[in-house]
C-alpha positions as CSV (number, residue, x, y, z in Angstrom):
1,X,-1.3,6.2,24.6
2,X,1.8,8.5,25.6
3,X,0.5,11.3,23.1
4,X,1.1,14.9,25.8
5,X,3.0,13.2,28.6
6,X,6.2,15.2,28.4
7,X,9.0,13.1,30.1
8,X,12.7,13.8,31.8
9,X,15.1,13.5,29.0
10,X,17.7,11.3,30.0
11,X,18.6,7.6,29.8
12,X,15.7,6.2,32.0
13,X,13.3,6.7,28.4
14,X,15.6,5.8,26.1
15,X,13.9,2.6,25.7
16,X,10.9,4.2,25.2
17,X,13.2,6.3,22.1
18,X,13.7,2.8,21.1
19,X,10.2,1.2,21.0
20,X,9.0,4.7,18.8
21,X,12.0,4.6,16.5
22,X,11.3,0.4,15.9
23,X,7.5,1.0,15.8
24,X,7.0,-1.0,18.8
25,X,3.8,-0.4,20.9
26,X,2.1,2.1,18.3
27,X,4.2,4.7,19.4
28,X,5.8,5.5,15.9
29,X,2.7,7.7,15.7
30,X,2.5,9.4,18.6
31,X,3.9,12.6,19.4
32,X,6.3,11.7,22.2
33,X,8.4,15.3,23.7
34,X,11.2,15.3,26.4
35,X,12.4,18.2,28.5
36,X,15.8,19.2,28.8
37,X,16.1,22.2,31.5
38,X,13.5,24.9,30.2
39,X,13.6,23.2,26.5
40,X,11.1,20.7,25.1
41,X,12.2,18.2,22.3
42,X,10.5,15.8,20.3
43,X,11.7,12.4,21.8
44,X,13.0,11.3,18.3
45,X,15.3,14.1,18.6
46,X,16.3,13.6,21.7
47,X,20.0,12.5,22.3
48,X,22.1,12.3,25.3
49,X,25.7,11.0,25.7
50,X,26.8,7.8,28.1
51,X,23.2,6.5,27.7
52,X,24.5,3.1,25.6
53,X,21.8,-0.8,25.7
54,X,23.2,-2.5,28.6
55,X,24.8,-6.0,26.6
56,X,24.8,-9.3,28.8
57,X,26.6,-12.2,28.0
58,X,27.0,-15.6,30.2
59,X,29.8,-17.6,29.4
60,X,28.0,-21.0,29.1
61,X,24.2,-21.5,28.2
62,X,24.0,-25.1,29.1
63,X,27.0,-26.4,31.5
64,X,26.5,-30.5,32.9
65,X,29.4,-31.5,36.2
66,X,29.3,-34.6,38.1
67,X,28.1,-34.6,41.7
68,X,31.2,-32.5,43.5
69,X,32.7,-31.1,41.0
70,X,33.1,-27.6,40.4
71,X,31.5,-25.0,37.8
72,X,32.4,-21.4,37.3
73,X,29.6,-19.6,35.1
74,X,30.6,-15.8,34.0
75,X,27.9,-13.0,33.1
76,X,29.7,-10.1,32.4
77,X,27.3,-7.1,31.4
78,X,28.6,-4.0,30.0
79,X,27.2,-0.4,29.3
80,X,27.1,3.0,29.6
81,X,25.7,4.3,32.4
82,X,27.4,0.4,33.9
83,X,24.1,-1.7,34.2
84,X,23.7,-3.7,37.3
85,X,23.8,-7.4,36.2
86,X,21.7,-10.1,39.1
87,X,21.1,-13.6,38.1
88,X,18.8,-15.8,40.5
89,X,20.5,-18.5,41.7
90,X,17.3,-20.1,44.0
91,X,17.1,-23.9,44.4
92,X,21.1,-25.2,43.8
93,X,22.3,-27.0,46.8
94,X,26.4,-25.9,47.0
95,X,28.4,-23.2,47.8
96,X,28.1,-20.1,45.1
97,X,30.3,-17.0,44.9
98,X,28.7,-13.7,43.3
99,X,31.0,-11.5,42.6
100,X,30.3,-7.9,41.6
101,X,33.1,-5.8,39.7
102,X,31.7,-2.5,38.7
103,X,35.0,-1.1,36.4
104,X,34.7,1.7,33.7
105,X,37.4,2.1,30.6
């Protein structure tokens, strides 16, 4: 139960906006508020810009190479604030270059 905790408006809850707005965890019937500076808002209301859903994408799901050969796998995430994007890669025996682009349009 959230009901009287009054949080930061801002992106770090908008998944909690989310959860109340899709009914998820019971918390469609609580009372969830935000402050903004000296204001409080109900959370519902609450609405901030540059706070997109990061989206992920990976540019194979399933990818099979021969022994020595070589495989480039993309994930490209995008968002607003940018979301940082980490994959494990534990347990593969070759070379593997991560590379890290952080670009805004």
């Amino acid at each position: 139960r959230l009901d009287g905790v009054v949080f930061d408006c801002g992106c770090s809850i908008r998944w909690i906006q989310l959860w109340q707005q899709r009914g998820e965890a019971g918390l469609h019937t609580q009372q969830l508020y935000c402050r903004n500076g000296a204001s409080k808002m109900r959370l519902h209301n609450m609405y901030i810009n540059n706070c997109d859903l990061p989206e992920i994408s990976v540019s194979h799901s399933s990818v099979l190479v021969t022994e020595g050969e070589n495989v480039t796998v993309s994930c490209n995430g995008s968002g607003s604030p940018l979301p940082e994007v980490d994959w494990t890669v534990g347990g593969l025996h070759s070379i593997n270059t991560h590379l890290v682009r952080n670009t805004q349009i």
